[in-house]
N, C-alpha and C positions, 0 to 999 in steps of 0.2 A: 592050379599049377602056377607056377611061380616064374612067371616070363620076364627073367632079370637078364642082361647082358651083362658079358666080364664087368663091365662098371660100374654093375647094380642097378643101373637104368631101366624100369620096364618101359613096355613097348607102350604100354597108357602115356607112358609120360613123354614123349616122344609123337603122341598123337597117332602113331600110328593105326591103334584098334581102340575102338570104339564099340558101342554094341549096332551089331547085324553089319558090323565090316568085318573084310575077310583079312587076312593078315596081311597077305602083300600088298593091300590097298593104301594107299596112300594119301593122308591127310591134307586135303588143301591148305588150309592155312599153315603146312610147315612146308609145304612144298612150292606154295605160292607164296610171291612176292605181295604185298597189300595192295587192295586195287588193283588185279590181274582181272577181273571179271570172271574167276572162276577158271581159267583157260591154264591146263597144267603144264610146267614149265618144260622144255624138251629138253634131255640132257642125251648123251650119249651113253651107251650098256641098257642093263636090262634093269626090271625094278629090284630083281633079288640085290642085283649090284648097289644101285642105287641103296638101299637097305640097309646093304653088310656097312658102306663107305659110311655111313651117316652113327653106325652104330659105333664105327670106330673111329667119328670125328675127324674122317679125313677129308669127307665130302660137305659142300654147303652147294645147295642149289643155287644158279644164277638166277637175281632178279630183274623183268625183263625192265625197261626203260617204261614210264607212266607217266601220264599228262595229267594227272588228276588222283589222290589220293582218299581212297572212301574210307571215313574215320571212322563207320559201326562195327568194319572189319576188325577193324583192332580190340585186343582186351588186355589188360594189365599182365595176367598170365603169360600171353602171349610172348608179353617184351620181355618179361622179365627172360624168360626160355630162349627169346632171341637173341638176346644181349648176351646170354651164357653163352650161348654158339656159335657166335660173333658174324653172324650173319643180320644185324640190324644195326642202323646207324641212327643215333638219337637226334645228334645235331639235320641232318636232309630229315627227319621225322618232322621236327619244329618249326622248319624252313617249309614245309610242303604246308603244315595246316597253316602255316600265319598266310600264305600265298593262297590259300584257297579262301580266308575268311578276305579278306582284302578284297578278291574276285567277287565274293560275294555281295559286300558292302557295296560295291562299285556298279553292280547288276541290278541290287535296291535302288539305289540313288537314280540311276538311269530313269529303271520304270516311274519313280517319283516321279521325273521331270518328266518324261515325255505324256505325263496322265493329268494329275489338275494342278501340280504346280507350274508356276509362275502364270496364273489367272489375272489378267489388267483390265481396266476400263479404257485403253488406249489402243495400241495396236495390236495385244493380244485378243482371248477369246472376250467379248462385251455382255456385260451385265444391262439389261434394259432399266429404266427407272418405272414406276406405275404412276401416272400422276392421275390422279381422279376429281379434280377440280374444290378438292379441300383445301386445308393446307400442306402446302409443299412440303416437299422433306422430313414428312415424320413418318411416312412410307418405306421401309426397307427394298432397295432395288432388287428386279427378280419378279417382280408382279405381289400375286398374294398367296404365294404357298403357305405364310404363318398362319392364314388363313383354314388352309384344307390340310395341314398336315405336311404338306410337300417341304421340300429342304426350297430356300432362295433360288431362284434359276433355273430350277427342275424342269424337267418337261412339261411341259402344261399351262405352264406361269405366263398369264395374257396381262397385258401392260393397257394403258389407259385409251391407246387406239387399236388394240384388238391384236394386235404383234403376237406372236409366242416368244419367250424368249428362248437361246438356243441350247442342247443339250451340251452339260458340262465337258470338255476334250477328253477326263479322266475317265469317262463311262465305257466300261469295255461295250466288246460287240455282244455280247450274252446277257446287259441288259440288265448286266448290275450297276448300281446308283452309286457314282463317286460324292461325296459331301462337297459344295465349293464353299469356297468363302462368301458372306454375306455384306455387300457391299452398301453402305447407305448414301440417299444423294448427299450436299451439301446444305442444307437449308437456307431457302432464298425469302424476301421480305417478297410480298404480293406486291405490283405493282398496278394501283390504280389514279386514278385520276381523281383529284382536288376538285372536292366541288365549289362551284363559282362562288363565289363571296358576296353574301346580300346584299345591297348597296345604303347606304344610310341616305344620297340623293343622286342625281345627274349633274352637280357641279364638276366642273374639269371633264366634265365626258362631250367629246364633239358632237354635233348634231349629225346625225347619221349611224352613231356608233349602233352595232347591233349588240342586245343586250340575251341572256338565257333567263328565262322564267323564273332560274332559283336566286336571280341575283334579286329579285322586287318581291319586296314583301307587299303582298296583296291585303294583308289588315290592314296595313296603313299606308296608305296609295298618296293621301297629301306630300308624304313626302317628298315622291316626284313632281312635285307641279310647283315649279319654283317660279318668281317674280324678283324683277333686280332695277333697280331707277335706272337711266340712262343721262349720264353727266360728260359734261363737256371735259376733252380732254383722255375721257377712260378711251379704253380699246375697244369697245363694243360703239362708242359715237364716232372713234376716226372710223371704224368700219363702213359706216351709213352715211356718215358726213358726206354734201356731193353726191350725192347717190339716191337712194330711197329717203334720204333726209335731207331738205337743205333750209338756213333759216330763213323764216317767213313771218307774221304777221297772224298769224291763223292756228298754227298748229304748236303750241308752244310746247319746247321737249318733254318738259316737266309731266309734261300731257299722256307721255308715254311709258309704257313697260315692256320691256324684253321677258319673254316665259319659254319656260323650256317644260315640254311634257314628253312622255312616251306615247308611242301610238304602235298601233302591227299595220306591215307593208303587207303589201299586195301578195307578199311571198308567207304569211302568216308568223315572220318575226317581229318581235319585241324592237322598236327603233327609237333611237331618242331623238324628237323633232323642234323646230322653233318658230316662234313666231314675235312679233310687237303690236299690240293693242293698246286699245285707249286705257287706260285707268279705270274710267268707268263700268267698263263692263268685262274688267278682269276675272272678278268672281264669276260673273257667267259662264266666259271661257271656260275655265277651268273647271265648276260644275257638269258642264257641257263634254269636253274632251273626257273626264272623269268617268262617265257614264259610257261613251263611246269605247272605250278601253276594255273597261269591266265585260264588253260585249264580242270586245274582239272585230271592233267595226274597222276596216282596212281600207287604211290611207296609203297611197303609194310613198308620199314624203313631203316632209314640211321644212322649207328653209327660208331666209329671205331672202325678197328678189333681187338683193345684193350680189346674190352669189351667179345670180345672170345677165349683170352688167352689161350694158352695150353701148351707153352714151347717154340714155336720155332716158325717164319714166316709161313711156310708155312702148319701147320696142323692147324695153327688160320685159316687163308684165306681157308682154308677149311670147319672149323667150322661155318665162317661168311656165306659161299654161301650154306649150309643148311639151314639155316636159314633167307635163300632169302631176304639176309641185302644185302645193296647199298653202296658201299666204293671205295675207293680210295687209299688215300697214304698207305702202307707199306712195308720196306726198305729190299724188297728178289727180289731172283733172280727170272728169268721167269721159266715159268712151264718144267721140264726137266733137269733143271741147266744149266750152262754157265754163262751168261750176265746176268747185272741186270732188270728188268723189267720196265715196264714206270710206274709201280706203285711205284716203288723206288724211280722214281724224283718227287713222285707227278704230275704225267702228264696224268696221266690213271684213268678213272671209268668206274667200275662193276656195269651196270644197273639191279636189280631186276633178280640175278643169275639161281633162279630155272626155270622161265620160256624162260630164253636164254642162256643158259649151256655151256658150252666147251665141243665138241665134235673134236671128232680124227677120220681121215679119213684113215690114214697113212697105214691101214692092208688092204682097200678096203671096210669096212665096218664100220659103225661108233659105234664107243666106247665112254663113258662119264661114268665119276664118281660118280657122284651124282644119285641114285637112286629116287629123289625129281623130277629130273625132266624126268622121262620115258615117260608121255605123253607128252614132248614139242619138242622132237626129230624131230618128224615131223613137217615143219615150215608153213605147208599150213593149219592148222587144224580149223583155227579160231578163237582160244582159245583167252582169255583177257590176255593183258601183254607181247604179243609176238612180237618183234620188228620184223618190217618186212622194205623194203624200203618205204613202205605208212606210216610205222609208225612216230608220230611226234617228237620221240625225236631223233631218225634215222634222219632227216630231219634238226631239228633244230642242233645238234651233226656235222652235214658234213658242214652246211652253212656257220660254225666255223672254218673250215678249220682240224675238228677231222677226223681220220679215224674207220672204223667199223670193228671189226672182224668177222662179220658177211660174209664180201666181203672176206676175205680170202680162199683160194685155202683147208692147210687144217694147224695147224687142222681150225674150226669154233670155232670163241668164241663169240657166240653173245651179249653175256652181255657188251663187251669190245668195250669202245671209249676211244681214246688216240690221242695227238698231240704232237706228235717227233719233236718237234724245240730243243731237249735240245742245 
């Protein structure tokens, strides 16, 4: 049957029937406004009214006021039927979707930012670096996820003291994985330390200076054991001049040499020490000290007794063996007065005084000056420093053809090796 209005219109095309609706039922979408939610519109009369009115286009249903516009509702069909019946308006159509896509864009953006965008190594969320004791900076910050799979910064990612670093902000709470950016350190140069510089000798280097092992090459040790004339007028004779040197009759300068060697302190460093001996038995010295070294045999320090000045010879040489300094030439007489000492020709040295003292036997009981050295009296005691005839410089000292005051009757001076060829 042929359900056409005076217009020709059927009831299909009008939406009204459908199959398994009943005639008076009435079509949501012609009786809904878009994005009603389904909710049928209330008019006034009954639906046959409603009906007759729509069939004789004198009725349009009101649509109600909408915050929100659902566009799967609509279909081309649709508008076109609604446009006929002048119940749609195209222009608030276009306005509604550009304002919804807008809303939406704006709802993206949002969740971007409040999830892993804008990640800093400042005062937003911190990427940790991993530093593992290689080389720096060719490590991607984030620890070692490239490692196991994990993205930079992931959970899990332990950095070079054990840290974790922190889970990325974008990560919801359900524990899905936002991607961060992968941050790299800067790459930094290693900073170490210069090793000392071998030394070619101990010229310009002050007596005392303390040296490191890598600066002395030990194949060729002559190098440090340097010899230098002493001439009138240099800096090394105004030094002495008046002092441990004055002229005389006896000890002509020419007679003398200034040597600089290294030796190791009491503290077991490397120190560069001095001394002036005779000419003659410079090669000994030097052979002498040479082997001492090699051994590591510890001399507190060696300077001249210039540097303990007090007026006159022999209250310097006094000042010097307090302060269990190691020397040699000074132009006085021996201890007691009379003759002049083998320290006058440069022929004598005072090993490390406090611990091998002069001592006087002379009353039957022994006497010494130096209060420095009250426990070294006893020479069996075991102490360090104490020359005995096992000791190596004792050894190396006599094989030289020196003699030891050690061996003497009395007094003892065991600091004292000297060789009387003058």
């Amino acid at each position: 049957m042929d359900n056409r209005d005076g217009r020709g219109w059927r009831e299909e095309d009008l939406g009204m029937k459908e199959p398994g609706m009943k005639t008076q039922e009435i079509n949501k979408q012609t009786l809904e406004g878009p994005g009603t939610g389904g909710q049928v519109t209330e008019n006034p009369g009954t639906e046959e009214a409603v009906f007759e009115g729509m069939k004789r286009g004198e009725y349009v249903a009101e649509e109600p006021e909408t915050e929100e516009l659902v566009i799967e509702d609509l279909n081309i069909e649709d508008l076109n039927r609604s446009s006929r019946g002048g119940r749609f308006n195209t222009t608030w159509l276009l306005a509604g979707i550009l304002a919804v896509l807008l809303a939406a864009a704006a709802v993206i953006y949002m969740n971007q930012t409040s999830g892993t965008g804008g990640r800093t190594n400042g005062a937003g969320s911190e990427l940790s670096g991993r530093p593992n004791g290689g080389e720096p900076g060719n490590e991607d910050a984030g620890g070692n996820g490239a490692e196991n799979g994990e993205s930079a910064g992931g959970e899990g990612a332990e950095d070079g003291t054990g840290a974790t670093a922190s889970l990325p902000s974008g990560a919801g709470e359900n524990g899905a994985e936002t991607e961060a950016e992968t941050v790299t350190e800067p790459e930094t140069e290693e900073t170490t330390e210069a090793a000392p510089v071998q030394l070619e000798s101990l010229s310009g280097l002050a007596p005392g200076t303390i040296l490191e092992p890598e600066q002395i090459d030990f194949d060729d040790l002559s190098r440090y054991f340097m010899s230098w004339k002493i001439e009138e007028g240099d800096n090394l004779y105004d030094r002495i001049n008046g002092k441990s040197y004055r002229a005389n009759n006896h000890v002509p300068l020419s007679s003398l040499r200034y040597l600089k060697m290294p030796h190791y302190n009491f503290k077991g460093q490397i120190q560069v020490g001095e001394m002036i001996v005779n000419k003659d038995i410079q090669e000994d010295v030097f052979s002498i000290f040479t082997e001492l070294f090699k051994a590591k045999y510890q001399i507190q320090s060696m300077y001249l007794v210039d540097n303990y000045w007090t007026g006159d010879a022999e209250t310097s040489d006094s000042a010097s063996i307090d302060d269990n300094n190691t020397s040699a030439f000074c132009y006085r007489e021996i201890s007691g007065g009379g003759n002049l000492s083998n320290h006058a020709y440069g022929r004598a040295i005072d090993l490390n005084p406090q611990q091998n003292p002069y001592v006087s036997y002379s009353s039957g009981s022994p006497r010494w000056s130096h209060s420095n050295a009250n426990d070294y009296i006893a020479r069996d005691t075991g102490l360090p420093h104490v020359i005995t005839h096992e000791d190596l410089a004792y050894k190396l000292f006599t094989e030289r053809g020196f003699r030891w005051g050690g061996d003497w009757n009395t007094p003892k001076d065991y600091q004292h090796f000297d060789k009387n060829n003058k």
